[in-house]
C-alpha positions as CSV (number, residue, x, y, z in Angstrom):
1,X,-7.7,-17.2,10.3
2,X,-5.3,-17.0,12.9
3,X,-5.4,-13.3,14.2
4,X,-7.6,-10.6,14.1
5,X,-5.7,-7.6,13.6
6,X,-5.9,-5.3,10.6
7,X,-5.2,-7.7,7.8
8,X,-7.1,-11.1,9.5
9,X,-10.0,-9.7,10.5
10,X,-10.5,-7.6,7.0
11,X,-9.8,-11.0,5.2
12,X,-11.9,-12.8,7.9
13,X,-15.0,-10.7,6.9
14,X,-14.5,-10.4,3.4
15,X,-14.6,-14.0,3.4
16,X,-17.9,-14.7,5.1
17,X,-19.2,-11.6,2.6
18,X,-18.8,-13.9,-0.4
19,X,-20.0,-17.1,2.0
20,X,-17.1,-18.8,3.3
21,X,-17.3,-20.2,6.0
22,X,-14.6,-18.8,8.3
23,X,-13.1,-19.4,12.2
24,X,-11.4,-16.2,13.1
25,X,-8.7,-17.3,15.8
26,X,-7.5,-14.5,18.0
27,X,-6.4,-14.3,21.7
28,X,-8.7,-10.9,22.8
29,X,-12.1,-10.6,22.7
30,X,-13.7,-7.2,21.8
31,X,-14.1,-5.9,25.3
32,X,-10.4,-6.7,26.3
33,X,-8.9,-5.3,23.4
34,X,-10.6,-1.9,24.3
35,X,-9.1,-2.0,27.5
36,X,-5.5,-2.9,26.2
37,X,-2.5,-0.3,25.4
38,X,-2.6,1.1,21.3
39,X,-1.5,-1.3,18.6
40,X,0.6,1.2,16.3
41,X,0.3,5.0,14.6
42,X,-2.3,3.8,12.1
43,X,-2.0,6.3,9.0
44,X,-4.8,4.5,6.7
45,X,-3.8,6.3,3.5
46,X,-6.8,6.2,0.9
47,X,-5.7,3.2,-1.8
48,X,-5.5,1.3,1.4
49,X,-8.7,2.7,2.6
50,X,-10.7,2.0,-0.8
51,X,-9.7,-1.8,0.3
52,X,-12.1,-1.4,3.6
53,X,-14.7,0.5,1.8
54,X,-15.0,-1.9,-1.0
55,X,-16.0,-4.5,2.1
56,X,-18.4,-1.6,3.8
57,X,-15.4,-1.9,6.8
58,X,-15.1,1.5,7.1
59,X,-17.6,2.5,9.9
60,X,-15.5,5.6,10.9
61,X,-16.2,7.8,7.7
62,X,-17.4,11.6,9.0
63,X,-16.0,11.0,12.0
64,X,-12.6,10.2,12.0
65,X,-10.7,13.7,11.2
66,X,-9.6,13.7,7.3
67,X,-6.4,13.8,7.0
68,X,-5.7,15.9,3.9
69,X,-2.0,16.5,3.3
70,X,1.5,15.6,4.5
71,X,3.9,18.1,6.1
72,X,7.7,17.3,6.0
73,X,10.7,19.1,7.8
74,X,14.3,18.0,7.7
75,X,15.4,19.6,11.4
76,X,18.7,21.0,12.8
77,X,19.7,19.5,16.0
78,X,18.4,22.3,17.9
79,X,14.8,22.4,16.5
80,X,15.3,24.5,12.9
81,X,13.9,23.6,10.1
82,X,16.7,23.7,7.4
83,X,13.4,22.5,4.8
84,X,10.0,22.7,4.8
85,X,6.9,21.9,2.8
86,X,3.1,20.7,2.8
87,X,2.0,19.0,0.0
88,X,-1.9,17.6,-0.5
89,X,-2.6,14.2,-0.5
90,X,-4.8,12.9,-3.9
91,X,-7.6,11.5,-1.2
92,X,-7.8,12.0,2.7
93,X,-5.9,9.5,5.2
94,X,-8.0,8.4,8.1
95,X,-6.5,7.8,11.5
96,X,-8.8,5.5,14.0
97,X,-7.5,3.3,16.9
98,X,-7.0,-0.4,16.2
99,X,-8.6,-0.7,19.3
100,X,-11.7,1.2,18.0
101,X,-11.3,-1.1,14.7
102,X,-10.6,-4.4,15.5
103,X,-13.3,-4.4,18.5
104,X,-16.1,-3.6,15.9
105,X,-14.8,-5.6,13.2
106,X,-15.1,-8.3,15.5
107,X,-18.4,-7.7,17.0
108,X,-19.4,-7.3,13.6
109,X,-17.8,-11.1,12.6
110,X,-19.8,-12.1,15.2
111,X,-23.3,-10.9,14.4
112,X,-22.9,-12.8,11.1
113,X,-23.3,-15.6,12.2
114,X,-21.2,-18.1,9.3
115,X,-18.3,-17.6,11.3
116,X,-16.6,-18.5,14.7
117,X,-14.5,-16.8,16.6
118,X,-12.2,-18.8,19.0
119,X,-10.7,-16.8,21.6
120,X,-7.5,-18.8,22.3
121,X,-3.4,-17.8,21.5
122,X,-2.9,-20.3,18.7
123,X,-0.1,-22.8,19.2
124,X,1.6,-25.2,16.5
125,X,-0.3,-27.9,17.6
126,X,-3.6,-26.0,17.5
127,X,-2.3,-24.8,13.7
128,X,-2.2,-28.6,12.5
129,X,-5.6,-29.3,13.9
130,X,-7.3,-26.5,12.5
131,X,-5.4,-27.9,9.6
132,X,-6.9,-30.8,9.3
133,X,-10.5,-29.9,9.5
134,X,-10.0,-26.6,7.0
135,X,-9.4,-26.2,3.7
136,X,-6.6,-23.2,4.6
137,X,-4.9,-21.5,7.3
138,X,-3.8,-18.4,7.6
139,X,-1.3,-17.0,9.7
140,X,-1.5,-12.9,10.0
141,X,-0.2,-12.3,13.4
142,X,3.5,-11.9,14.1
143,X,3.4,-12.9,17.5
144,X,3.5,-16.3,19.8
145,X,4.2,-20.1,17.9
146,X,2.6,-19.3,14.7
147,X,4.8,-16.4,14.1
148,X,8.0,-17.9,14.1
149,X,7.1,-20.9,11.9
150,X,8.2,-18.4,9.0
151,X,11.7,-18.6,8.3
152,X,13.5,-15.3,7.7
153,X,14.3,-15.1,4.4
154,X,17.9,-13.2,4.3
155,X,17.9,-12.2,1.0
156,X,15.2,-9.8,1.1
157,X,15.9,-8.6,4.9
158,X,18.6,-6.5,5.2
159,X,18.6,-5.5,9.0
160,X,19.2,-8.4,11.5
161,X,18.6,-5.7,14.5
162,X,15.9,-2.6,15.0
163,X,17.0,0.7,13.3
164,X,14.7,2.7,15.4
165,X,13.4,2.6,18.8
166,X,9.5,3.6,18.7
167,X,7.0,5.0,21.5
168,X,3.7,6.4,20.7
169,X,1.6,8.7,23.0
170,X,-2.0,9.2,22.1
171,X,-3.2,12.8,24.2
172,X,-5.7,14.8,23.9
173,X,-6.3,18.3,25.1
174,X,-3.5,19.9,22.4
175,X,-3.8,23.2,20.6
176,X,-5.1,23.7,17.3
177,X,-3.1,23.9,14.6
178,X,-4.0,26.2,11.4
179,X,-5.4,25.0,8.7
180,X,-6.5,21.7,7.4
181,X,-5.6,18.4,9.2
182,X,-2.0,17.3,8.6
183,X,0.4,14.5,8.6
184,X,2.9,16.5,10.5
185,X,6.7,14.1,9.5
186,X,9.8,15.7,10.8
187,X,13.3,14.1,10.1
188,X,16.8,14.9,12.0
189,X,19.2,12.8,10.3
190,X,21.3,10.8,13.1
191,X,19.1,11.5,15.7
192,X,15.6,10.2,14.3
193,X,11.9,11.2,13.2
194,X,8.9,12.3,15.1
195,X,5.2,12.7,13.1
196,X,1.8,13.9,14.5
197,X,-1.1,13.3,13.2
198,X,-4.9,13.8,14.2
199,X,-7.3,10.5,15.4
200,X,-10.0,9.1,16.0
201,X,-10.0,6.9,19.3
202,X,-13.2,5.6,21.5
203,X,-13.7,8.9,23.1
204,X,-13.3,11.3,20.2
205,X,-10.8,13.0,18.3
206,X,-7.1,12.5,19.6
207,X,-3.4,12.8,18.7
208,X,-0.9,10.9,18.1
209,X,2.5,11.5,18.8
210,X,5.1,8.9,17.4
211,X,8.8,9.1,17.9
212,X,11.4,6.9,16.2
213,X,14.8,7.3,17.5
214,X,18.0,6.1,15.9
215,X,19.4,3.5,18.8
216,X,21.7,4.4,20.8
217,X,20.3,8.2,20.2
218,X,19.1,11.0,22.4
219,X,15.7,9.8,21.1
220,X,16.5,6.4,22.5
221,X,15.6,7.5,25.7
222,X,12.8,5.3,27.1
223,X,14.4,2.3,29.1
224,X,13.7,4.1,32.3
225,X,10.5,4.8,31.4
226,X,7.6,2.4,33.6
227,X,4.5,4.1,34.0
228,X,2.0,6.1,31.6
229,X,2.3,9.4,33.2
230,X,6.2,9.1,32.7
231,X,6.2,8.4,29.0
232,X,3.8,11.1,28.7
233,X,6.5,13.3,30.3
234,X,9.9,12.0,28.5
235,X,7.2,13.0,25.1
236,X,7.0,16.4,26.4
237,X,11.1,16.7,27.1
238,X,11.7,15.5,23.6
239,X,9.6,17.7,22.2
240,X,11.0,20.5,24.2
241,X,14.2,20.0,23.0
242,X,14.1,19.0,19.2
243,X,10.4,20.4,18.1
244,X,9.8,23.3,20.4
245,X,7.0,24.9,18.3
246,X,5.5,21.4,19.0
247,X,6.2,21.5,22.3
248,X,4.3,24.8,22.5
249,X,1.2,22.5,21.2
250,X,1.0,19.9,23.1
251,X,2.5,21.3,27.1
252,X,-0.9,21.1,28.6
253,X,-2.3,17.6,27.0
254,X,-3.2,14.7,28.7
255,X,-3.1,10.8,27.6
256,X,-6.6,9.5,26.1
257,X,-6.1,6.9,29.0
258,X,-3.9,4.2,30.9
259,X,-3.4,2.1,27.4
260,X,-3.0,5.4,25.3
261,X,1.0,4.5,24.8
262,X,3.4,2.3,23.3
263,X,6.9,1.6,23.4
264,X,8.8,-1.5,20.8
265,X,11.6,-1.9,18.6
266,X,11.0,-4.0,15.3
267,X,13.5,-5.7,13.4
268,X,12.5,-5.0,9.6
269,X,11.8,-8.6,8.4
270,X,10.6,-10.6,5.5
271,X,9.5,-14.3,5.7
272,X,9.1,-17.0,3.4
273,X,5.2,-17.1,3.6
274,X,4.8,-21.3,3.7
275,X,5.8,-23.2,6.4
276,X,5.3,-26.7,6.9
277,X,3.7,-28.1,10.2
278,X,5.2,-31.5,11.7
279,X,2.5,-33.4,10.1
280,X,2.9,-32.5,6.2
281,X,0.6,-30.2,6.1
282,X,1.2,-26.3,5.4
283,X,-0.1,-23.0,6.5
284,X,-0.1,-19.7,4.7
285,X,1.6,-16.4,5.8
286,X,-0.1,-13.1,5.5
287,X,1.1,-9.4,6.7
288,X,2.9,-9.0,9.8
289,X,3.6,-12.8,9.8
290,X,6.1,-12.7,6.8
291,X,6.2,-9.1,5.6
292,X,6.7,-7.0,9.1
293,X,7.8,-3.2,8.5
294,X,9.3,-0.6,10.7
295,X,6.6,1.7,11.8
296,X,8.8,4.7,9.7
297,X,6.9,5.0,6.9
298,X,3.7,4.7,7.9
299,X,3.0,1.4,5.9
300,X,2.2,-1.3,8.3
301,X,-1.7,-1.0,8.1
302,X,-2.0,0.2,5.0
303,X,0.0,-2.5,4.0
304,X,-2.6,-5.0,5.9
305,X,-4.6,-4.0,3.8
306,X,-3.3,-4.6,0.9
307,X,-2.7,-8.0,2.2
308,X,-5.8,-9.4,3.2
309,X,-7.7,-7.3,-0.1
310,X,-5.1,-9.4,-2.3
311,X,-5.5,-12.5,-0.6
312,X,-9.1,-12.3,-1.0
313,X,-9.2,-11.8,-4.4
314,X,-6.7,-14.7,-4.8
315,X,-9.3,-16.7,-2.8
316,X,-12.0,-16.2,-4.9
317,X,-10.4,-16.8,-8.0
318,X,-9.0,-20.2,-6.8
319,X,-12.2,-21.3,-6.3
320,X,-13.0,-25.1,-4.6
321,X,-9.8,-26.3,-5.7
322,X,-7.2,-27.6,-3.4
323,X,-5.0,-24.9,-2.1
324,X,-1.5,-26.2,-2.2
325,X,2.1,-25.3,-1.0
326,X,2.5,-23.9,-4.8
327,X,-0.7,-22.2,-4.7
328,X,0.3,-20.3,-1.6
329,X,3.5,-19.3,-2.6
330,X,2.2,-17.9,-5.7
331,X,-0.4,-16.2,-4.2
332,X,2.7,-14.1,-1.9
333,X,4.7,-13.8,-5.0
334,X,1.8,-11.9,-6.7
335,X,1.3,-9.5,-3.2
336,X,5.0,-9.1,-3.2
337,X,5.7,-7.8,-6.7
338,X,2.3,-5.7,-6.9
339,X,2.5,-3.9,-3.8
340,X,4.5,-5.3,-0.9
341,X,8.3,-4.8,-2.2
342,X,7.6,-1.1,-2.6
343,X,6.2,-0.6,0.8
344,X,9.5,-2.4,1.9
345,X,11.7,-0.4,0.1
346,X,10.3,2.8,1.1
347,X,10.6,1.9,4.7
348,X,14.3,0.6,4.8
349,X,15.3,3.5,2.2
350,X,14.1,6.3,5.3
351,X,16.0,3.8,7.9
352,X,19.1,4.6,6.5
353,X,20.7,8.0,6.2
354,X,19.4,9.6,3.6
355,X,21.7,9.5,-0.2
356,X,22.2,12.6,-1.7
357,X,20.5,12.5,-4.4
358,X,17.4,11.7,-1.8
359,X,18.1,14.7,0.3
360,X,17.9,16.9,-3.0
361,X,14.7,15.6,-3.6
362,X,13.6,16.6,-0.1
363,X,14.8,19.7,-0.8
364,X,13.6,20.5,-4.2
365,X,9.8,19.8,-2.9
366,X,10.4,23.2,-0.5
367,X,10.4,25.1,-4.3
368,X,8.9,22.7,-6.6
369,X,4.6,21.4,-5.9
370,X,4.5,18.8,-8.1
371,X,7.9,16.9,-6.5
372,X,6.1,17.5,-3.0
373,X,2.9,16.0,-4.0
374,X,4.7,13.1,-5.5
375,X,6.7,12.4,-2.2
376,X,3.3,12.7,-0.9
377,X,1.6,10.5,-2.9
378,X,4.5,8.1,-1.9
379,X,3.0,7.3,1.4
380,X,0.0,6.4,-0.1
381,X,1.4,3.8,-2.7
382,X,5.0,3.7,-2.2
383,X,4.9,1.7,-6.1
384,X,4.8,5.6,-7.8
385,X,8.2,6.7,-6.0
386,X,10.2,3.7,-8.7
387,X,12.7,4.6,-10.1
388,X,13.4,7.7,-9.0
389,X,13.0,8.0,-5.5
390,X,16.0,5.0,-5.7
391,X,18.1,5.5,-8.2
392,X,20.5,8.7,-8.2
393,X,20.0,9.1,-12.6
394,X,16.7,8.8,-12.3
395,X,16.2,11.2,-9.8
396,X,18.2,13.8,-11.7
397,X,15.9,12.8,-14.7
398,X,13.1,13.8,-13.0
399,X,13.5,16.5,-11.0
400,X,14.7,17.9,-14.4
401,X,11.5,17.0,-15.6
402,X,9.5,18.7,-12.4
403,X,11.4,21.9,-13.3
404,X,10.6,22.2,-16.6
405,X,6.8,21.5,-15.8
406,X,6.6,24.0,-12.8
407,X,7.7,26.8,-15.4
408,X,4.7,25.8,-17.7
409,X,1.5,27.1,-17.9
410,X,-0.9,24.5,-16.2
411,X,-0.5,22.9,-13.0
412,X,-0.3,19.2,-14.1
413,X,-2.2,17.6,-10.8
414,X,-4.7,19.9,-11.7
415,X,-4.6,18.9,-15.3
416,X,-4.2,14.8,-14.4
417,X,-7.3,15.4,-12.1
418,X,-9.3,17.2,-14.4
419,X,-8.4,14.3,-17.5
420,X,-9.5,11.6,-14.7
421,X,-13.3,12.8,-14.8
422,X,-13.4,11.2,-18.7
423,X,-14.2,7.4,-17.3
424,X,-12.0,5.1,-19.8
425,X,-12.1,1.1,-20.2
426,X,-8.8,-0.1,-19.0
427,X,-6.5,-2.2,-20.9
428,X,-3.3,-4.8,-21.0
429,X,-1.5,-4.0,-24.2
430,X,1.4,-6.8,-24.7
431,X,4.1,-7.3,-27.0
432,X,6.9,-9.9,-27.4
433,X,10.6,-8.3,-27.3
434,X,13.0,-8.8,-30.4
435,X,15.1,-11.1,-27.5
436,X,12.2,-13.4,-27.0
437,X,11.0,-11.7,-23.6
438,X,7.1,-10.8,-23.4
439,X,6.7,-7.0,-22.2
440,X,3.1,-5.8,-21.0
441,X,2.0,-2.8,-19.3
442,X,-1.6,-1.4,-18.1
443,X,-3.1,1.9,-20.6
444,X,-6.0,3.4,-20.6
445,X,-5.1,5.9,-23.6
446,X,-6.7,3.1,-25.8
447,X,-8.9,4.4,-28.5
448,X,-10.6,3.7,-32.0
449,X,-9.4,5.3,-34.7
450,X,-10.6,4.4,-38.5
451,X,-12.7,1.8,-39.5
452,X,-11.0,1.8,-43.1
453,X,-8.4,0.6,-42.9
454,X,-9.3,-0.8,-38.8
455,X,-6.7,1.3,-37.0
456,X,-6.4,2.0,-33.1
457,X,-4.0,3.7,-31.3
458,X,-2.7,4.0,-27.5
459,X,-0.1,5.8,-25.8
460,X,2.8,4.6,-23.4
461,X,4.9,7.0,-21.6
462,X,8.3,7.8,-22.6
463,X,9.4,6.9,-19.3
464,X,7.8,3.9,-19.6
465,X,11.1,0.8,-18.8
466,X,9.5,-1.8,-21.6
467,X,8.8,1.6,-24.1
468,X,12.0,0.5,-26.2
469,X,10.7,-3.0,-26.6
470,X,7.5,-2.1,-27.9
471,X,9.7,0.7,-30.1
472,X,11.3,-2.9,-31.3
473,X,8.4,-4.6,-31.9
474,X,6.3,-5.5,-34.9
475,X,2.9,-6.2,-33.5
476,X,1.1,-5.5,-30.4
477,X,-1.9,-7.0,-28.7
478,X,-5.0,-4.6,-26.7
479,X,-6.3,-6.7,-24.2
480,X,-9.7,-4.8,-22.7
481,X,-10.5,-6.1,-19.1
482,X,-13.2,-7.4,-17.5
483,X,-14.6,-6.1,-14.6
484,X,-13.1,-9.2,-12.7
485,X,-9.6,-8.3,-14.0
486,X,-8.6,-6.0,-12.3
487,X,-5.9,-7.8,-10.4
488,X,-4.5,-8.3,-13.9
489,X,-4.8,-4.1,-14.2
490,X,-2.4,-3.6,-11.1
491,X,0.1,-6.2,-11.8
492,X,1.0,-4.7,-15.3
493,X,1.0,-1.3,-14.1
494,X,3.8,-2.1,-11.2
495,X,7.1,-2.5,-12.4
496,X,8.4,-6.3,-12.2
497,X,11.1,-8.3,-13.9
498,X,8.4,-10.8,-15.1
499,X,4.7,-10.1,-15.0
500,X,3.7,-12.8,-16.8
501,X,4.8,-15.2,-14.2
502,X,2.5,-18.2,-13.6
503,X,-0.1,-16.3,-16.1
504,X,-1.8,-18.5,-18.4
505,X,-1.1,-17.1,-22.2
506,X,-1.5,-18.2,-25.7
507,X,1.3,-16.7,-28.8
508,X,-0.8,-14.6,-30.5
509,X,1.0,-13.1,-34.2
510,X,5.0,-12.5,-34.2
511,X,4.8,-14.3,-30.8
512,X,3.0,-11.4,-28.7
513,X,1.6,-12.9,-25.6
514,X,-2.3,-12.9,-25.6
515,X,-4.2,-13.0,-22.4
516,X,-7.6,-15.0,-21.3
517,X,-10.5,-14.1,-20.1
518,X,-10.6,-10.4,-21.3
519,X,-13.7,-8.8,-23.0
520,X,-12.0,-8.2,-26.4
521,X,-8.8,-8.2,-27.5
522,X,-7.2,-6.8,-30.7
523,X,-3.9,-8.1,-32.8
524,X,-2.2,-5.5,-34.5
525,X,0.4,-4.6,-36.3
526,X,2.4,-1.3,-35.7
527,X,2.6,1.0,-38.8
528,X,3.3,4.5,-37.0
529,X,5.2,6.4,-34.5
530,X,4.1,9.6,-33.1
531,X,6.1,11.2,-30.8
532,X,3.3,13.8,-28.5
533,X,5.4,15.3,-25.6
534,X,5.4,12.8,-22.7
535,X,4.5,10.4,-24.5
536,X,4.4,8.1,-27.8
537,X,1.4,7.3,-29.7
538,X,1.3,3.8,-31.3
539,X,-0.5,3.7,-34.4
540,X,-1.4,-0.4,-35.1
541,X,-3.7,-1.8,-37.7
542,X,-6.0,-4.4,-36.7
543,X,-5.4,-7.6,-38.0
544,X,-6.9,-9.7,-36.1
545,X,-9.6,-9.7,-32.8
546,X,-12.2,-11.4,-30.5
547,X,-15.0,-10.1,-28.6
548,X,-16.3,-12.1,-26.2
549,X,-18.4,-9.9,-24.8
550,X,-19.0,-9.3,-20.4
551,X,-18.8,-6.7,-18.0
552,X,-15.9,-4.4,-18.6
553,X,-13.5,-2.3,-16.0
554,X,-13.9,1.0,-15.9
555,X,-11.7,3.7,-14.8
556,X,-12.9,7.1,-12.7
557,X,-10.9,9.9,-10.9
558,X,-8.2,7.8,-9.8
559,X,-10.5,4.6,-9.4
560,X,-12.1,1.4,-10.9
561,X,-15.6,0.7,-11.2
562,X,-18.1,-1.3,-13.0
563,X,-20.1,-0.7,-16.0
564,X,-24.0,-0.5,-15.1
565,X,-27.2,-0.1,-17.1
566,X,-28.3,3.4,-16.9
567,X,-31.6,3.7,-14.2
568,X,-33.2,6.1,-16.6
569,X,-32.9,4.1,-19.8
């Protein structure tokens, strides 16, 4: 594992948790990078932080300040908010210093004792010797030789220059604010964005102040800047100018220390993830390596995360086999369509000016909850803001659709919240397309419902994009997960053009695609359509299943778990 940052040190100890053995290459030791200057403005939203708690990573819980909502502003250039809002966040974002983080996760790598740590800055020629004496390597730093192995891959970067110039001041000593903890995200448009947020840092609670100026802005104002105390100060003239009420917060703080700021300028880029090393052999891309965003949207740890939990589980399942130049592209093609696309697309969508129909979405949240929280709920999986944060008919579809809703009687998050408490199996229901093309998506509104004649039913959103082929189709197939599955869980659940690629399946009756592996799994045929508000029930008659019996996924507020015997029974 060539760096230790977010996503190598998280894939680094997940790893030696299931027994690998694992060298953990980075070029800071524990104590040093405590000393250093602040990595980034890490926002850990919870889907990201549910990947460190599922490895016992997350050391920091009742300490680090619980971030509970997001607060966004669109500004005037003289410091008026033309819109406002605060929306709640479905689970609390956790802010702790990577210095904090990676120095423990390290230490803790290091008490194991099944792994090594090699304090060294990896060059190409150290890459083909750890090459030859491991069964992988994985690149997840950005920086030095084994960063720019990865060729840019133009297609999917569309900025060949930084859209924003960043600095970050970590202070403490500011006022309180009222209320609960906030993600504080204000937006000038041509000018740039500033957020706040609360911290946790090695002396205690902190705050962060990040700026992102559009170049050649009045934000852009930090080449002259050389020494702590001074960046400190240009923070405080910015503020005094564009965000006075923040200004009125923070005039008497102080930096957490010499290292407590950061100034850079990224270049949105995305990587092909294999390169090949002079002597044949390959090396594997992970996070900031091949998929590096601009520090906008809050994504670049979270999206660590995501990294290292889905190389893991990619990991494990390959098992002892060799891993190959087709296995590692596959495994980035899986991360890329499930989570990393979105993450990208959010980012470069707030690097460039806003589209109308975007800025009426902004604006509608000021009047309507539900469109807040779901902007909200955007920073936490940037996956629920397709289609319509993008495309201008779909907005207008739904923001038609929030309207209606807010003038009903129940307050659907509320309602959606209160449904999640019923713990549900989760399922793959598949179908094959009058055109030949094999449709799938993820439903837990799976149920039994007559034994005489065997009939089950389940129910797919009407905004659902494959609903019209499974309108088309004759038969369906219920596919009920195992607890191991549930990788296959979040790739039919994120919208892709395929999501059957490189999937092993059998043609089940009329052609639907069948899946392996799965606990049960049902053939039917459908003989009703029910239309129930949102959504459309499928009637099907069974004519045809397998049980194979195992460990099922479950599904719980907004999270899977496994099935266990009951200690009382």
């Amino acid at each position: 594992m060539i760096g230790a940052g977010q996503a190598g040190a998280q894939l680094a100890l997940g790893l030696q948790k299931h027994g690998y053995d694992v060298t953990l290459v980075t070029d800071r030791g524990p104590d040093e990078i405590r000393r250093g200057p602040v990595m980034s403005s890490p926002c850990m939203f919870d889907t990201a932080l549910q990947r460190e708690r599922a490895l016992g990573l997350h050391h920091w819980e009742g300490r680090a300040p619980d971030i509970t909502g997001i607060a966004l502003s669109l500004v005037g250039p003289h410091g008026t908010p033309h819109v406002s809002w605060r929306a709640p966040l479905e689970g609390p974002a956790h802010s702790v210093d990577q210095r904090v983080k990676c120095a423990a996760w390290l230490e803790r790598f290091a008490e194991d004792g099944r792994g090594e740590i090699v304090l060294h800055e990896a060059g190409v020629n150290d890459l083909d010797r750890y090459a030859r004496t491991h069964d992988l390597v994985v690149v997840s730093t950005g920086k030095g030789e084994p960063g720019r192995l990865f060729p840019r891959n133009a297609e999917l970067s569309p900025y060949d220059r930084p859209r924003r110039a960043l600095a970050l001041t970590y202070v403490t000593g500011a006022a309180p604010r009222d209320g609960e903890a906030t993600l504080h995200y204000r937006m000038i448009p041509g000018v740039g964005e500033y957020f706040s947020l609360p911290a946790l840092t090695a002396t205690g609670p902190c705050d962060i102040m990040a700026f992102e100026g559009v170049p050649g802005g009045p934000m852009d104002c930090w080449d002259d800047i050389h020494t702590p105390e001074a960046h400190l100060t240009r923070s405080l003239e910015i503020l005094h100018r564009f965000f006075p009420d923040e200004y009125e917060r923070y005039q008497h703080a102080q930096l957490i220390d010499e290292g407590g700021v950061l100034r850079d300028a990224i270049t949105p880029t995305v990587r092909h993830p294999v390169a090949r090393l002079a002597s044949g052999r390959h090396v594997l891309g992970m996070a900031d390596a091949v998929v590096l965003d601009d520090p906008l949207a809050g994504q670049g740890p979270n999206h660590a995360a995501q990294a290292a939990a889905h190389y893991l589980d990619a990991i494990l399942r390959h098992g002892t086999g060799e891993f190959t130049p087709q296995w590692m592209q596959r495994t980035f093609d899986g991360f890329w369509r499930g989570w990393a696309q979105w993450a990208v697309g959010w980012t470069n969508s707030l690097l460039a000016d806003l589209s109308p129909h975007q800025r009426e979405l902004v604006t509608a949240a000021a009047e309507i909850p539900s469109v807040a929280s779901a902007l909200a709920a955007g920073f936490d999986d940037p996956r629920t803001l397709y289609r319509w944060w993008f495309e201008e008919a779909e907005a207008h579809r739904f923001l038609a659709e929030k309207r209606a809703r807010h003038a009903a009687r129940f307050d659907s998050r509320g309602l959606r919240r209160a449904l999640g408490q019923y713990a549900t199996g989760v399922t793959v229901v598949t179908a094959r397309a009058p055109d030949g093309r094999n449709v799938g998506m993820t439903a837990n509104s799976f149920t039994s419902v007559s034994l005489d004649p065997p009939l089950v039913l389940w129910c797919p959103g009407k905004n659902a994009p494959s609903l019209p082929d499974f309108t088309d189709a004759s038969h369906f197939a219920v596919h009920v997960l195992a607890a191991d599955q549930h990788h296959l869980s979040r790739r039919f659940a994120t919208p892709a053009d395929d999501k059957f690629h490189s999937l092993p399946i059998t043609p089940g009756i009329a052609g639907t695609p069948l899946l392996a592996g799965t606990v049960a799994r049902f053939q039917c045929r459908t003989v009703q359509r029910l239309d129930a508000g949102d959504h459309v029930i499928f009637l099907g008659e069974v004519e045809q299943y397998e049980a194979d019996g195992g460990a099922p996924l479950v599904f719980h507020s907004g999270y899977y778990h496994v099935a266990a015997e009951h200690p009382d029974l």
